[in-house]
N, C-alpha and C positions, 0 to 999 in steps of 0.2 A: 504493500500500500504506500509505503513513504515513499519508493522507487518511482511508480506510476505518478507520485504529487511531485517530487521533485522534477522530473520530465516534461509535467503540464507545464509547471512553472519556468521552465527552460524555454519550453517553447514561447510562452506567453511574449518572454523577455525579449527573444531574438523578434518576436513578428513587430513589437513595441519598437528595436532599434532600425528596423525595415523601415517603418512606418515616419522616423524622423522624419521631417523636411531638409531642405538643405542651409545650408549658414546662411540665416539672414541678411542683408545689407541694408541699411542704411540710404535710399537714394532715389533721389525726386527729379524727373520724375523716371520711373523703372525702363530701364536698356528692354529694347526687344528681345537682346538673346543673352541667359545670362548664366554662364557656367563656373558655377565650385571649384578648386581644384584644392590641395593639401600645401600648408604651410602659407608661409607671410615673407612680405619682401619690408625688411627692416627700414626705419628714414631716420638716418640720422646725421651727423657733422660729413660725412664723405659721401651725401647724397648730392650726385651732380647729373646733367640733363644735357644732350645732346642733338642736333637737329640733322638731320642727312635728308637727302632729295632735293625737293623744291626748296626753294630761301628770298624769305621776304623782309620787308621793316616790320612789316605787321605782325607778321609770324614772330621774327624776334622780341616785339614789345607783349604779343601777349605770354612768349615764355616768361618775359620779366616781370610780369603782374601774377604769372601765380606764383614764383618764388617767393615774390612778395607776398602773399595769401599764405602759402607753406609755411613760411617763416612765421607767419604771426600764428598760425594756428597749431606749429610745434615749439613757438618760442626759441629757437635757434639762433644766433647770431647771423647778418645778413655775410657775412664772411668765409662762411661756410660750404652754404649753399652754392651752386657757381655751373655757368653753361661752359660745355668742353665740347670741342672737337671729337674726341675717343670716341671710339664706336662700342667700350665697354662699359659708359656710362650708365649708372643707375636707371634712368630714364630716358629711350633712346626714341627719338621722334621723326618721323617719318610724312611729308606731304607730298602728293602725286601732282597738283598744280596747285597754285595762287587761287583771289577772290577775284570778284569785278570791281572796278574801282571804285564804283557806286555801287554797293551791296544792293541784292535784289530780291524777292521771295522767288521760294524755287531752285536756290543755290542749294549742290548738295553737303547738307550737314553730316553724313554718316562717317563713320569712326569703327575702329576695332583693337579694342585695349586688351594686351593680357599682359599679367602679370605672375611671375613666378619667385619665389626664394631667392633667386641668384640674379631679377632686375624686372625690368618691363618694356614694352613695346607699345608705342601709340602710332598706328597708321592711319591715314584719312586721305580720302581725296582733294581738299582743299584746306587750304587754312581754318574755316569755321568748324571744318569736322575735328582739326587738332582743338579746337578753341571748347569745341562742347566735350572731349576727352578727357581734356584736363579740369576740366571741371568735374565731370565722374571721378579723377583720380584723385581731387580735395575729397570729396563724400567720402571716399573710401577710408582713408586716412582712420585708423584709430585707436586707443591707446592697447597697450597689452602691457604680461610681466616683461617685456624685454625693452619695453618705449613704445612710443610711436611705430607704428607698422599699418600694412596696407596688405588683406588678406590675397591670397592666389585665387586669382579668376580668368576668366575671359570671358568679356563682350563685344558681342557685336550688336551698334544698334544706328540708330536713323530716326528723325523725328516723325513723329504719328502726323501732324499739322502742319501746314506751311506758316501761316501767322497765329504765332504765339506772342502775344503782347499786353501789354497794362498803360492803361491811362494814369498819370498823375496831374491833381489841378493844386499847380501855384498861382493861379490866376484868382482864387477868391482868399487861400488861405496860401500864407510867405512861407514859402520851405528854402533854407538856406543853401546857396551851391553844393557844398561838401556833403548835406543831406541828399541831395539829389543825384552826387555819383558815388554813396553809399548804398543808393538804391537799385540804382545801374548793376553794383555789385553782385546784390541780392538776386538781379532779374537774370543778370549771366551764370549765376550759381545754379537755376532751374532751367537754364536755357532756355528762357525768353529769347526772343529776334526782332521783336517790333516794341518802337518805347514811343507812346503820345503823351508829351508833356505841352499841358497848356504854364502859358506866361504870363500875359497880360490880359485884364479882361476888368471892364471900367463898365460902371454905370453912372452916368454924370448928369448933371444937370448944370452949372454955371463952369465951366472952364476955361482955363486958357491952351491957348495953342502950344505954348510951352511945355506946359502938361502932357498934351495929346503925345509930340515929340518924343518927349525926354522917356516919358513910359513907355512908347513903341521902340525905339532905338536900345535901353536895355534888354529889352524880351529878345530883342534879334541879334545883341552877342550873346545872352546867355544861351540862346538858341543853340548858336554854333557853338559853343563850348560843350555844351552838351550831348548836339549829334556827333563831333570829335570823340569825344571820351565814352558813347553810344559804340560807336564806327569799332574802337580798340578793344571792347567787350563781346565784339559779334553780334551788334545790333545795331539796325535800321530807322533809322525815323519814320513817322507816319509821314512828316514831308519831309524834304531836303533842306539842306543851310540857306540855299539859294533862296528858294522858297520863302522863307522866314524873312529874308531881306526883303525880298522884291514886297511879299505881304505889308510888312513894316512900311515901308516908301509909303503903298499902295494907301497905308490906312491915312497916314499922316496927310496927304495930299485930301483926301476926301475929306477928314476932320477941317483940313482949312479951308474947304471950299464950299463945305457945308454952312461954318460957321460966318463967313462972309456974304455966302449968298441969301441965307433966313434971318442974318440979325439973332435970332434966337436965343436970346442969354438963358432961359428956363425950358430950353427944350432936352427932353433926356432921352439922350442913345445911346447903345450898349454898343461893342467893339471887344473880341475876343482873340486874340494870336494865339495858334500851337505852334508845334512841330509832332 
């Protein structure tokens, strides 16, 4: 009898460790293809990052923004960290061509990350598929008894949507620049690709033309600093810099010509700029 229970119990055990799922991750939003493997690729002071194939500016500023990420989210010295030549570097990067010089929906974002014990490999078709890689490769990031490490896996994946994007409105409520490419941050972490940020947006009743001005002419540098440091995260404006400018002109000119040609001191019109 105790032979037959201890058997059952054997079996129970083994059908229980079948039945595990596989290691969890941590990652927003989930790769299409996403395989387990055994062991961890350690990060620590001799973690260095490599770039082979295609070679951009772009390419090279967004390895610099995740080092920068890396570092702050293992606490490392920036000294440490460092892009090599060697093709035995910890993190070996691979792009088959560049972007368009005006990002466009529809550009291929797919990626194929593995990683094992002894290093990692990020290939893409373009710069943005390195750009959304490395961002999987921050998620993965995470502590153990050994430090910081980044479990074995391999993905392949690709995004589900072509426009993945978020509206933010500084135009009723002031969000401060460093806030809004802290957000950018946020939006390349999920791999966002489209960012509308409204600027300006008045409702007035006695103005001056000065006014009109001076608040459309900020909205359209911030503009451009924005789609800039958009552009370096792999993301698109809902419109262009240009855009923004020409708007700007656009609005100012009608503000004066409105205001000259009704006399109107108590007339109230509303006037909104994005990007």
């Amino acid at each position: 009898m105790r032979i037959i229970l201890a058997v059952m119990l054997c079996v129970a055990f083994t059908s229980v460790v079948e039945a595990q799922p596989q290691q969890s991750l941590n990652l927003m939003p989930l790769p299409a293809k996403v395989q387990t493997g055994n062991g961890r690729l350690l990060i620590d002071r001799n973690f260095s990052v490599s770039i082979a194939g295609h070679h951009e500016a772009r390419l090279d500023r967004a390895v610099e923004i995740f080092l920068g990420h890396l570092r702050r989210q293992t606490g490392m010295p920036p000294i440490d960290m460092k892009v090599t030549d060697s093709a035995s570097a910890t993190l070996v990067i691979q792009a088959a061509a560049g972007t368009k010089p005006v990002q466009e929906l529809g550009e291929d974002e797919s990626y194929k990350l593995d990683v094992t014990d002894s290093g990692a490999k990020l290939n893409a078709a373009t710069t943005l598929g390195v750009m959304r890689g490395l961002e999987t490769f921050l998620q993965l990031v995470q502590t153990s008894s050994a430090g910081f490490a980044v479990p074995a896996v391999s993905i392949d994946d690709s995004p589900r949507f072509p426009w993945r994007g978020l509206m933010i409105d500084a135009g009723r409520h002031f969000i401060p620049l460093d806030v809004l490419k802290r957000n950018l941050d946020g939006m390349a972490a999920v791999k966002l690709n489209v960012s509308l940020t409204l600027f300006y947006e008045q409702l007035v009743g006695a103005v001056t033309i000065t006014d009109w001005a001076g608040g459309l002419v900020k909205a359209a540098v911030f503009g451009v600093i924005i789609v800039l440091s958009g552009c370096l995260r792999g993301m698109q404006a809902a419109r262009s810099a240009s855009a923004v400018g020409r708007a700007a002109t656009s609005a100012v000119v009608t503000a004066i010509v409105f205001i000259i040609a009704t006399d109107a001191v108590f007339t109230t019109i509303y006037i909104a700029l994005g990007i």
